[in-house]
Each structure stands twice: as structure tokens, then as C-alpha cells.
C-alpha positions in Angstrom: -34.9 -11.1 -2.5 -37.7 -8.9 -4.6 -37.4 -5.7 -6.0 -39.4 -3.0 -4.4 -40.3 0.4 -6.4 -42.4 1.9 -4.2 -40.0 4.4 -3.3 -39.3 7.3 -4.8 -36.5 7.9 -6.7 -33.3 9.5 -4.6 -31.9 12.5 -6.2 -27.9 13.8 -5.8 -29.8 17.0 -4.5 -31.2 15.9 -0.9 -28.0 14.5 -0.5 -27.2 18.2 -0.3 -29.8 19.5 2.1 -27.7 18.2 5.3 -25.4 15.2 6.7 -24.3 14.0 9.7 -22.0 15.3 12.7 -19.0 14.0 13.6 -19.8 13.1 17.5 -22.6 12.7 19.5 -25.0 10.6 20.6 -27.5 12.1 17.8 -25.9 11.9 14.4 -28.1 14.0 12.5 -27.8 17.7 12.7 -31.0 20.2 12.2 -31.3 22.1 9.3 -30.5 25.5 9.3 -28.0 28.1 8.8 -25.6 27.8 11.4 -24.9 24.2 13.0 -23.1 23.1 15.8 -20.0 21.2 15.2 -20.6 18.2 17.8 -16.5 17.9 17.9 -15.4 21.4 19.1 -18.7 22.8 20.0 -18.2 25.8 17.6 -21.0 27.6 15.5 -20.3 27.0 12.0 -22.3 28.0 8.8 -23.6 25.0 6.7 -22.7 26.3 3.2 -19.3 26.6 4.7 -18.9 23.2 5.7 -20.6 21.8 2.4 -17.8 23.7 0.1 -15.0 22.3 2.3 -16.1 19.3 1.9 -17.2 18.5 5.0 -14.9 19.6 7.7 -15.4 22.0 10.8 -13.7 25.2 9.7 -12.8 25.6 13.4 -11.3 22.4 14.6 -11.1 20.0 11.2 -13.0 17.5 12.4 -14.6 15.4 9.6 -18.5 15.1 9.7 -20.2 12.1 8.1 -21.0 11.9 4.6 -24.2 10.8 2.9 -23.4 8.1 0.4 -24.8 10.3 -2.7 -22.9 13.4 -1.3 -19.4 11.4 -1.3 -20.1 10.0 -4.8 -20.8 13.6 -6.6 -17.4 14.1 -4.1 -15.1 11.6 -5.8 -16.2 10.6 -9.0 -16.7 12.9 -12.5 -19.8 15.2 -12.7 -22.6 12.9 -14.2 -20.6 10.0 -15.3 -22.4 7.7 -12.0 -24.7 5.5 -13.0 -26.4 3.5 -10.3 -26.9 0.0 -9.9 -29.6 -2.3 -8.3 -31.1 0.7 -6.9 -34.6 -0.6 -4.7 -33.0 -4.6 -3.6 -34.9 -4.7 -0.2 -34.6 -7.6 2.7 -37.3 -10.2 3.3 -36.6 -10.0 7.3 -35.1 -13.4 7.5 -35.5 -13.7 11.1 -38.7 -12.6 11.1 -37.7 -9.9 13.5 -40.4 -8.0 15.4 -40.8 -4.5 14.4 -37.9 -5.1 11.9 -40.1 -4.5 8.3 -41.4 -1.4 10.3 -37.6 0.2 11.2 -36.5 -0.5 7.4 -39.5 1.3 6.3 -39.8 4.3 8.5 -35.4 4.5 7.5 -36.4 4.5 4.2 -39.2 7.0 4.4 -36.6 9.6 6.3 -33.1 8.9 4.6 -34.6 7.9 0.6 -32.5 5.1 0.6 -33.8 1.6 -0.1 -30.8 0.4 2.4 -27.1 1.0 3.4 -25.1 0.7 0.4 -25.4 2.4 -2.9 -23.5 0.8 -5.9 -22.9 1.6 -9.6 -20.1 2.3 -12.3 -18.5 5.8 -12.4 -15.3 7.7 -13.6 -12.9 9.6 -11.5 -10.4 11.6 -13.7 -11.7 9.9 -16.4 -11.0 5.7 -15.1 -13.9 3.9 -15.5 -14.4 2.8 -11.8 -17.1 0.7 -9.8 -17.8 2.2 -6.9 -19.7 1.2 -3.5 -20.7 3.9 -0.4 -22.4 2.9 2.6 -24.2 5.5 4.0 -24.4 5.6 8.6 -27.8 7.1 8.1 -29.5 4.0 7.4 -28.7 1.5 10.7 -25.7 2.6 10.7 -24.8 0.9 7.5 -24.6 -2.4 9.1 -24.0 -5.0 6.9 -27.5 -7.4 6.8 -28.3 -9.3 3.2 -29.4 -6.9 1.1 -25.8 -4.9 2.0 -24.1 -7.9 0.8 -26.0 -9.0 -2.2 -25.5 -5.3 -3.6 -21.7 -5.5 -3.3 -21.3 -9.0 -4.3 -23.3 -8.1 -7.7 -21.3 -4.8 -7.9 -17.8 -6.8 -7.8 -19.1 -10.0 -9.5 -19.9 -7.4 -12.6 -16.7 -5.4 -12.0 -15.4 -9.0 -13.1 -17.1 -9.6 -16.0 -16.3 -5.8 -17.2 -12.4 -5.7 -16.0 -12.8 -3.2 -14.0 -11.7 -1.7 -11.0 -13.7 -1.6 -7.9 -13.7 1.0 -5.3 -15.6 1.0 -1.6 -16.1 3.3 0.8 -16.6 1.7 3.9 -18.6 3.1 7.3 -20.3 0.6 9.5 -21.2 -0.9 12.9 -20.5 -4.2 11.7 -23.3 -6.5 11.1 -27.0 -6.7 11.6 -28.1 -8.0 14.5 -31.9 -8.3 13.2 -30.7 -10.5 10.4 -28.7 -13.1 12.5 -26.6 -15.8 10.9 -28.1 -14.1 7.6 -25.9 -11.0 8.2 -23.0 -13.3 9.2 -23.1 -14.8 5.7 -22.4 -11.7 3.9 -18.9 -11.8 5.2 -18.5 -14.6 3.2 -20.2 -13.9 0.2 -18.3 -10.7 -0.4 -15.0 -11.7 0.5 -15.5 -14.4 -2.1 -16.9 -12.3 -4.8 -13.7 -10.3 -4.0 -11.4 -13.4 -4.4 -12.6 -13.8 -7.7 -12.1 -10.2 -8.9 -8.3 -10.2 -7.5 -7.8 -13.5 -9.2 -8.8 -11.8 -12.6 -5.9 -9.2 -11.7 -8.3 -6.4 -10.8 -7.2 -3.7 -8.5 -9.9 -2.9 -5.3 -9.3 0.2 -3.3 -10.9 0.6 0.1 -11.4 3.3 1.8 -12.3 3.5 5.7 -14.4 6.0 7.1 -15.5 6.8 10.9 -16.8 4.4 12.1 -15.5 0.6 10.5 -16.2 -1.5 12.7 -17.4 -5.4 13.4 -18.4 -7.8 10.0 -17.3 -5.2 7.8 -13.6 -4.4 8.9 -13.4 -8.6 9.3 -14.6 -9.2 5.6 -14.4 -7.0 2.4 -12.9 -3.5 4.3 -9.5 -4.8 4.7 -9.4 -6.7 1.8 -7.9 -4.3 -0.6 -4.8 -4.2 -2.6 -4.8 -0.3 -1.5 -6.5 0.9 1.7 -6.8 4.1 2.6 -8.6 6.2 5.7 -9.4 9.5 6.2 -8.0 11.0 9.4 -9.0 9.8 13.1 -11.6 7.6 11.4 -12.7 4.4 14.0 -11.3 1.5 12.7 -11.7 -2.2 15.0 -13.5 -5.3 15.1 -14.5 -4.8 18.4 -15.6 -1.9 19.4 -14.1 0.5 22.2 -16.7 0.0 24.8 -16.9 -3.7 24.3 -12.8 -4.0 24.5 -13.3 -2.0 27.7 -16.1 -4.0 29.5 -13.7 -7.4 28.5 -10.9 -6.7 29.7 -11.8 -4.2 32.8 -9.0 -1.6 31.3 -9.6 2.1 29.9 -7.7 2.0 26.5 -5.1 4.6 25.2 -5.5 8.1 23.7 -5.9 7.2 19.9 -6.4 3.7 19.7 -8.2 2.1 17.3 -7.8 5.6 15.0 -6.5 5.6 11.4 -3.6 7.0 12.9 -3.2 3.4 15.4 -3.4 1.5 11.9 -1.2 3.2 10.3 1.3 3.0 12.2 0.7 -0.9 13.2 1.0 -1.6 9.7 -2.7 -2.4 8.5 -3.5 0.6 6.2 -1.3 2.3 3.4 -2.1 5.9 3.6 -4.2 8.3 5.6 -5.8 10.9 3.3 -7.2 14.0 3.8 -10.4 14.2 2.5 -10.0 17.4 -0.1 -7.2 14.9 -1.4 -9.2 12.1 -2.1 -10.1 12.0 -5.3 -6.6 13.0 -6.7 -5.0 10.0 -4.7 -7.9 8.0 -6.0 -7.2 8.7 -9.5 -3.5 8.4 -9.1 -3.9 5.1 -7.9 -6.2 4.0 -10.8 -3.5 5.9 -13.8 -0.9 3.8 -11.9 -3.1 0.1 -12.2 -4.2 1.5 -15.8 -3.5 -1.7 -18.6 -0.4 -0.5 -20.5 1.5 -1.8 -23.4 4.5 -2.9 -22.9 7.3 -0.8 -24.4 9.4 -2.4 -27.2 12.9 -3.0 -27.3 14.5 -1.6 -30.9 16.5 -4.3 -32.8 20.2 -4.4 -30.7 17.8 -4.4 -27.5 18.2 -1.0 -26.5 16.0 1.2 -24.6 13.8 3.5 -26.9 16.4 4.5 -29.4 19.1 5.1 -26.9 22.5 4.7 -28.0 24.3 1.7 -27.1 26.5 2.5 -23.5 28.6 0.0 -21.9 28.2 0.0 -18.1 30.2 2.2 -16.0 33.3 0.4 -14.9 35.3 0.3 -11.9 38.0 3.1 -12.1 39.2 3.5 -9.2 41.7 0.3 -8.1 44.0 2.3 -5.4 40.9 1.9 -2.3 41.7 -1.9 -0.5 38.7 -3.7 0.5 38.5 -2.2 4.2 38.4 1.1 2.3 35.2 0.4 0.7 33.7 -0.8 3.6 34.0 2.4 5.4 32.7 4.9 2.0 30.0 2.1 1.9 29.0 3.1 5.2 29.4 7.2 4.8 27.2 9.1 6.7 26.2 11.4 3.5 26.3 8.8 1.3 23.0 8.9 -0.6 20.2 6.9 0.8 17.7 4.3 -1.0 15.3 7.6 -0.6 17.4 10.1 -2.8 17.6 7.1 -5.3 13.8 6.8 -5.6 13.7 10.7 -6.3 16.5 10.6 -8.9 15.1 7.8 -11.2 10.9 7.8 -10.7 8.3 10.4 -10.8 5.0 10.0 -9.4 6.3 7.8 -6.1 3.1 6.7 -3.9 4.4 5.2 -0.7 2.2 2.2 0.4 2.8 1.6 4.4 2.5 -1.5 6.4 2.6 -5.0 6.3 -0.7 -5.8 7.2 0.3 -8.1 10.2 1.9 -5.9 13.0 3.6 -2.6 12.0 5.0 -0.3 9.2 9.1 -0.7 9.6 10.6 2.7 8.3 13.9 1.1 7.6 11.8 -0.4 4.1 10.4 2.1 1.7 8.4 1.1 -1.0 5.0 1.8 -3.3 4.1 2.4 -7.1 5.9 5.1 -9.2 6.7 5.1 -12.9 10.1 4.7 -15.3 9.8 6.6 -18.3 6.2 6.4 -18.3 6.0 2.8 -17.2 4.8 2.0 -13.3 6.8 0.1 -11.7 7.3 -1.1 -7.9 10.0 0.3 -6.0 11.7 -0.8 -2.8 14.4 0.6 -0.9 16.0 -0.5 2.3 16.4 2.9 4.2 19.0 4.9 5.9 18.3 8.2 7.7 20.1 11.5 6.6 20.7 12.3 10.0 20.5 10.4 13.7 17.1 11.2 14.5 15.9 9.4 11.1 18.8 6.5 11.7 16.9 6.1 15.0 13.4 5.6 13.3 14.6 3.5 10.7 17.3 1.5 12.7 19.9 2.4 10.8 18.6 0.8 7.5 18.4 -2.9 9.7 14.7 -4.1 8.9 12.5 -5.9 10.9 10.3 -8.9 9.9 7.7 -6.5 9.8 9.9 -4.7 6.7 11.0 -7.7 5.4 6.8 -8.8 5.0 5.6 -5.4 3.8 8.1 -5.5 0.9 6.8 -8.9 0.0 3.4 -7.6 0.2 4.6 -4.7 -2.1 6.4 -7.6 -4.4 3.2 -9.6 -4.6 1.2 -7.1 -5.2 3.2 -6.3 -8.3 3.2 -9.4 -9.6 -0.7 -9.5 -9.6 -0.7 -6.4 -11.8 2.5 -7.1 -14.3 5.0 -4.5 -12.5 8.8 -4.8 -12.6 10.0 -4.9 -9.3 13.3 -2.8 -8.5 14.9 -2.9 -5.3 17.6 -0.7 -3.6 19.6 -2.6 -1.1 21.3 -0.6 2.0 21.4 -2.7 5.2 23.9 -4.0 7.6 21.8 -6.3 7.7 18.6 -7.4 9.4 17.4 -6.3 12.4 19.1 -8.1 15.6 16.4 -8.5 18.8 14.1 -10.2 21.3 11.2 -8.6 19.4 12.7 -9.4 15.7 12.8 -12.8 17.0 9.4 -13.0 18.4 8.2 -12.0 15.4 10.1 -14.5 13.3 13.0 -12.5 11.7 14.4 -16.0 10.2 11.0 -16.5 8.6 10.4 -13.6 7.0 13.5 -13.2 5.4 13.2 -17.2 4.2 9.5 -16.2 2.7 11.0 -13.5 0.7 13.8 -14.9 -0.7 11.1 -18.7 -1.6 8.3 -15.9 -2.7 11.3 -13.7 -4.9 12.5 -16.8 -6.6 9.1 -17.3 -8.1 7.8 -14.0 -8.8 6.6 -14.1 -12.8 7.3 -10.3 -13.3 11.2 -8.8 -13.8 13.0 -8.3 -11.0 16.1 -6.0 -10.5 18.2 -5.1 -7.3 20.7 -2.5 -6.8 23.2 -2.6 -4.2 23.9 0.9 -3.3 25.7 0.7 -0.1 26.1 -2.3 2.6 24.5 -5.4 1.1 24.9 -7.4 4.9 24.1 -11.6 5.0 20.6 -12.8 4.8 19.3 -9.3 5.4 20.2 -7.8 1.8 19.5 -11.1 -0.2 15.8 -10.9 1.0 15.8 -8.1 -1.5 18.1 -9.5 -3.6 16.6 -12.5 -5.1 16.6 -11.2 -8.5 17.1 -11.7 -11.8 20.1 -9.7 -12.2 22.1 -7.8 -9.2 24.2 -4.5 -9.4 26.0 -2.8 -7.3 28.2 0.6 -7.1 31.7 0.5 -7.1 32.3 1.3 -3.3 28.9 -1.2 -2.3 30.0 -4.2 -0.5 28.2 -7.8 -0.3 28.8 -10.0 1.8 28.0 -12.6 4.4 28.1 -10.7 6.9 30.2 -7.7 8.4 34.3 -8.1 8.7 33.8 -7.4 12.7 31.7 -9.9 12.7 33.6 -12.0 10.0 36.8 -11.6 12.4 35.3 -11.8 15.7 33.2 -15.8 14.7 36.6 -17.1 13.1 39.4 -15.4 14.3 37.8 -14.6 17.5 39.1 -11.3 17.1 37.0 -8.2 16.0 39.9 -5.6 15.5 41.1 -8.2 12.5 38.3 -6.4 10.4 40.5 -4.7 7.6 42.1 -8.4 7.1 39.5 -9.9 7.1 37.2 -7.3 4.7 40.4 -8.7 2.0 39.8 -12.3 2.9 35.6 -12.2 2.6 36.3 -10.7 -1.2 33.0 -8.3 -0.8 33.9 -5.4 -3.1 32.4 -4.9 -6.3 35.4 -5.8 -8.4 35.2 -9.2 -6.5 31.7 -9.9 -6.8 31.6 -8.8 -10.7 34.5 -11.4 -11.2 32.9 -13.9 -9.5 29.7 -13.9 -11.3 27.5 -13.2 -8.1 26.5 -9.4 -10.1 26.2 -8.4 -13.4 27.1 -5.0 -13.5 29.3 -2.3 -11.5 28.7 1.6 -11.7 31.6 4.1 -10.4 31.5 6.5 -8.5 32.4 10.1 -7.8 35.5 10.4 -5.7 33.3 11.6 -2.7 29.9 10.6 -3.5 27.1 12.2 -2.4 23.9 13.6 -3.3 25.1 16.9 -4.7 26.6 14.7 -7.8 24.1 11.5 -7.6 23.1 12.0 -11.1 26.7 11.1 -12.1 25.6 7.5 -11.2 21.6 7.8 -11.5 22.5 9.0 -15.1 23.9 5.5 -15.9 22.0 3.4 -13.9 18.7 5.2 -15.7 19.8 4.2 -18.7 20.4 0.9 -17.7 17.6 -0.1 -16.1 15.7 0.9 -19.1 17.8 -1.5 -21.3 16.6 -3.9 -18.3 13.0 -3.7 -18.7 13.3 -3.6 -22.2 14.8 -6.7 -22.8 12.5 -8.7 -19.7 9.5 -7.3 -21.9 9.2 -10.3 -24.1 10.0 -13.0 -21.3 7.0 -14.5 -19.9 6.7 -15.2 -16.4 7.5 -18.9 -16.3 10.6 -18.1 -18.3 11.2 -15.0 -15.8 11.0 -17.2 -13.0 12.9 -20.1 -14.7 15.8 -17.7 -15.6 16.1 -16.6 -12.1 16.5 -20.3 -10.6 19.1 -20.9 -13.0 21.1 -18.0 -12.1 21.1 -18.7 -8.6 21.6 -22.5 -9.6 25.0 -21.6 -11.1 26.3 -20.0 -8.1 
């Protein structure tokens, strides 16, 4: 490596004079007035397309971004200073015509290579940040790439801070070799280090991500996000085509695809992005923890017992049925009630994002917190989407993900439980349905922050329990627990499914039952028909309580968290 200052230094400004199309064989579009938008084909005036930040007016196709451009975009006027600014390769190869490209790139574009680094603030978080810019080799990822994002996360380290890349790449540089190969490794490490200091990185994927980088420090993040239809693949299209002799679906490989399969959180429209950005960072912000007063109740509140079970006249077959109430409220309605700012994280980063598990960051009084919901649909059409609450072991591994993720940075975990239970099929099965639900309940049991479940409608088998391995479980009065359904119950022993009301009495599922029985510590009643238009009846003292909850886990640390929750379930 050597330092090279022959180059003159890159002002925000040219960053402003032009950028890059969104299609077409030639990226960079002629200066001028009026350009051509290589998506729709339309005229459009440049000025126009520089205030909305670049996107055709016409048809919303995104253009490319220079690197500077997208910094003055994201981050607060003047607070970026740059880091490690003129880092040049030594051609390691010794690649012919190679030292010749890398100049004549660096004459046109200003840039010493692909990536700019340096420390910044968005809303006011101190933030590192990284952009690779197309323009330069289409920000492939040779040494020099590398070495500037190791040295801007290995300093992120040192200086706690949070670390933020924008990725846009063909993957890595052929003209380096093995060299380039190398940087997969050296970032993802540097990367390893920062997470295991409890550092939040956010990446973002722009068009294209491709190759190296999408196998190395792209997908890495504890939040990903894309902006819309961005290319997103190891292998490219054309080389997935030429393999395997097949023309490939309408949208694959898109933001869109990923999201979907379960390997990004969010799509994000770019005039969006620095708001969700600086959500995400408030959200991940070191907070003190709040203190519980003397009798251990939540910020001065008064003390309130726990809403008791009133009603004694419904059997346990009556339960079962207002448990299962088509406008009933959902874990969704829940969420809304007790949180504010609620930022849904998607996917499990294996296979798919299962809409029959909700979950992301919000915040209690204040506080963030994780939140997880099994989820019902209000109607048939959103029954059918999230399988009537029954989740996959897709679901089941993107709530873990969610849990884990939570545990790096010190948030309670609260869970809703609503499932018949899990998800019954060849592909649930194929995907390991058993195991997912055993690596939840092993990862749950260990989990060093405080965790709380709510059981606020059918708590069915192995199914609920995988969100219910917590350190104390609740449940509302006309909620039911149990090993499985009474159908089912009836149908294995009796070998007679219409025995369902006898046997809902025999399994001793209600509330009432389960209080008794030490498997839940605390029962809320209910309206006499309960639905959302008098929710806050039961949010109102489940609010409370939850607070009295994360008050009094405050002062546990996480071995004794952990150590409390085996011995709960070591009782039962």
C-alpha cells in the first residue's frame, strides 16, 4: 500500500455536475439540460432529477448515485469528514494496462478508487459511513476497496460507533486475482469484531450488488435495507442464464425477490432514506436503563394488582371458541396499542419472510424494545397470507433472528402468542419445522436480556412455546394453552374428534387452570365481547404491567436472567 497525493482534492460540488443512468450499456449520461432517462426513454430536465433525488419524474426509475452525491444525501450538512482519502493499489498481479485504467478512472471520476469512507452524523448520530461509487470499475471490490472499509470499521470499533455502507458493485476485481478474493475476508472479519463489541452495521443495497460483495460485508448487517428494483445476486443474470440453459423470471434477483425470500428487512424509497436511517440509529442509541422506585413499581405508578379472572360461568370449550373469534384482536392491534415508533424487520435470512410472525424494534415508554407477534389476519384474504397465524420454520427462524439480535444490543424481548400452532406440510417439513422450533425454544432459554410472552389468543403445542420460552408468561382470561387442540386431543386418545368439548375440560387449558398450576404468572380479563373497539380495557393493564416487568428485570444481569428462566421451567 502507499499513499498517493497527486490527485487533486474531490469537492462535494462535481459530485453535482452529473451521475449515472439507470440502464444502458453506457452508464454515464452527457451533460446538459435535458437527459434521457435510459429506463423509459423520456426527456427529463437534470435540475429536476437532482432535487428529487435522483429519480425519473416520468417513470421513477432510480439513476445511480455518485458516492459524494449520496453522502451530502444522507448525512447532516458538513458534519462528513473523510477518511483515508488517496490509498491507491500497487497492481498485485502485475496486470497489463491495469496502473494505466486506474489512472485514466481517476483522472475522469476524481476519485482515488471505489469506496469513500469517513465519520458523519445523520439527524445528529454520530455514524461511520462507507459509499461505493459504479463510476470507478464499477466499484468492484480489489485491495485498496477492502483496506478502506476494514480501517473504516476497525476504527468504528475503537470509537463505538455505528457503521453504515452503501453497497453497489460487480463483485470483485478480476485484475487483482486472489488479492481481490482476500478482501472478502478481511472485511467480513473486521465486521465480526465490530458486532462482537455490540455495534449496530446497517447496509444498504443499491443497483447493482452483485458477486464478492453481496457474498462478504453486503449481507452482513444487523439491518439491510435496498432501494427499490435494485440487482441484488451473487451470480449475475446472464451468467445464471448461460449455466443452466433457462431464461429467468420477471423480477428475479430484484430487491423485491429478496424481500420476499427473506434476505432483506425493508425496501426503502430513496426520499425516505435518511429518516429510516436515523430511526434505526435513535432506536440502537446507548440508553440508561430506567429505575424501578423503592416497592418496584414502574415510574411512580401506583401499585395495581393484576386484572383477575371475573368471569367463572364460560366452561373450558367456551373459551376455546372466544379464543378463536374472528374479531378478536390480532398480535397486530396489540403492537399498535402498547408501542410507538414500530419498525418491522422482514425475513429470516435463509428462505422467506412468513407473514404469520411479525416482529422489529419499537419503544415502551421511551425504552426500545423488540417486539414479536404471531399473526392472525382481520379478514380471509390476510388469514390466507399468514396461514391463519400457523408459522412456518421460516417464521419460527426470523423471530429468532429478531431475538438475537436483541440480545446483542440489551433489548427486552416481548412476544405475543396467537397460533393454532405451527404450520402442518410437506414444505414445513422440508424445511425442518421440528428444528426450528427446538432452536428457539434452546436459543430462548439462554437469551441474557428479559424476556416476556403474552398469550392473547390460542397458545397451540410446540408452536406457541417457541415464543414462549420466557421468563414470565401471561395470558388473557379467554387465551387457551395447551398441548395441542381438543380435536386433536380427542381424535389421538379417544379416537374421536367430536369429544372436543370433553376433552377441552380434561386438557385444563384455560387461564384459571394454567394460573393455578404455576405454568403463568398473571391473567388479564376481558370485556364480555372483546374486540378492538374496547382493547384498551386490557392494553390499559397489561401497559402497566409490562412496565412493572422491565422495571424490575433492570437490575438482573444476564447470567442471572438466563439462570432465572431455567429454573422456572425446572420447576414445572
Amino acid at each position: 500500500m502507499k499513499l498517493d497525493n497527486v490527485f487533486k482534492k474531490t469537492r462535494l460540488s462535481s459530485a453535482r455536475k452529473s451521475y449515472i443512468s439507470l440502464g444502458g450499456s453506457r452508464p454515464e449520461v452527457p451533460e446538459g439540460l435535458l437527459r434521457k432517462c435510459n429506463k423509459c426513454g423520456g426527456a427529463i430536465i437534470a435540475e429536476d432529477v437532482r432535487q428529487g433525488c435522483y429519480i425519473c419524474p416520468k417513470c421513477g426509475g432510480y439513476f445511480r448515485v455518485h458516492a459524494y452525491r449520496r453522502i451530502e444525501m444522507v448525512t447532516d450538512e458538513g458534519s462528513f469528514e473523510e477518511w483515508d482519502k488517496g490509498l491507491t493499489t500497487q497492481n498485485p498481479l502485475h496486470y497489463k494496462g491495469y496502473e494505466e485504467k486506474l489512472a485514466a478512472l481517476q483522472e475522469k471520476t476524481k476519485l482515488d478508487e471505489a469506496v469513500i469512507t469517513g465519520k458523519a452524523s445523520i439527524d445528529g448520530s454520530p455514524v461511520v459511513i462507507g459509499v461505493c461509487d459504479g463510476r470507478f470499475l464499477m466499484a468492484s471490490m480489489g485491495q485498496v476497496v477492502g483496506e478502506k472499509i476494514a480501517r473504516a470499521v476497525e476504527r468504528a470499533t475503537e470509537e463505538k460507533l455505528p457503521v453504515i455502507l452503501f453497497a453497489c458493485s460487480g463483485g470483485a476485481r478480476m485484475q487483482e486475482g486472489i488479492t481481490s478474493l482476500m478482501q472478502m475476508a478481511k472485511t467480513s472479519a473486521a465486521l465480526k469484531r465490530h458486532s462482537d463489541a455490540g455495534l449496530l452495521y446497517i447496509s444498504v443495497l443499491t443497483d447493482p450488488t452483485t458477486g464478492g460483495v453481496t457474498a462478504s460485508f453486503a449481507m452482513l448487517g444487523d439491518v439491510i435495507l435496498a432501494e427499490p428494483k435494485a440487482l441484488i445476486g451473487f451470480a449475475g443474470p446472464r451468467v445464471i442464464e448461460q449455466t443452466i440453459g433457462q431464461k429467468l423470471p420477471k423480477g428475479f434477483q430484484r430487491s423485491e425477490f429478496l424481500l420476499e425470500h427473506g434476505f432483506i428487512d425493508e425496501i426503502v424509497e430513496r426520499p425516505q432514506l435518511k429518516e429510516t436511517l436515523a430511526r434505526i440509529l435513535k432506536l440502537h442509541e446507548k440508553q440508561e436503563m430506567g429505575q424501578a422506585d423503592g416497592s418496584g413499581h414502574f415510574r411512580g405508578e401506583a401499585p395495581q394488582e393484576t386484572a383477575s379472572v371475573h368471569n367463572q360461568v364460560a366452561d373450558a370449550w367456551d373459551r376455546v371458541q372466544i379464543s378463536r373469534m374472528k374479531d378478536r384482536p390480532v398480535g397486530s392491534d396489540y403492537i399498535g396499542a402498547l408501542f410507538t415508533d414500530f419498525m418491522e424487520f422482514h425475513g429470516d435470512r435463509y428462505f422467506a419472510d412468513d407473514k404469520a410472525i411479525i416482529g422489529g424494534i419499537a419503544r415502551f415508554h421511551g425504552r426500545p424494545v423488540t417486539v414479536i407477534a404471531q399473526a392472525k389476519g382481520t379478514n380471509t384474504k390476510e388469514n390466507i397470507e399468514r396461514s391463519f397465524g400457523m408459522p412456518s420454520p421460516d417464521g419460527y427462524r426470523k423471530a429468532l433472528r429478531l431475538m438475537k439480535q436483541a440480545e446483542k444490543f440489551g433489548r427486552p424481548v416481548i412476544c405475543f402468542v396467537d397460533t393454532p400452532g405451527a404450520f402442518c406440510g410437506l414444505e414445513a417439513e422440508e424445511r425442518g419445522q421440528g428444528e426450528a422450533i427446538a432452536r428457539n425454544i434452546y436459543e430462548m432459554s439462554g437469551l441474557t436480556v428479559p424476556v416476556l410472552s403474552i398469550i392473547i389468543g390460542e397458545g397451540g403445542s410446540g408452536g406457541a412455546l417457541a415464543m414462549a420460552t420466557a421468563d414470565q408468561v401471561w395470558m388473557l382470561e379467554n387465551s387457551i394453552y395447551s398441548i395441542l387442540s381438543p380435536e386433536g386431543f380427542a381424535s389421538i386418545l379417544w379416537k374421536d374428534s367430536s369429544k372436543a368439548k370433553e376433552a377441552a375440560e380434561v386438557m385444563r387449558l384455560t387461564a384459571r387452570d394454567l394460573f393455578e398450576m404455576g405454568i403463568v404468572e398473571k391473567v388479564f380479563s376481558e370485556p364480555a365481547h372483546y374486540t378492538v373497539q374496547n382493547l384498551k380495557e386490557v392494553t390499559g393493564p397489561m401497559e402497566r404491567e409490562i412496565g412493572r416487568f422491565l422495571e424490575n428485570s433492570a437490575h438482573l444481569t444476564g447470567e442471572e436472567l438466563a439462570r432465572r428462566r431455567y429454573e422456572r421451567f425446572r420447576r414445572l
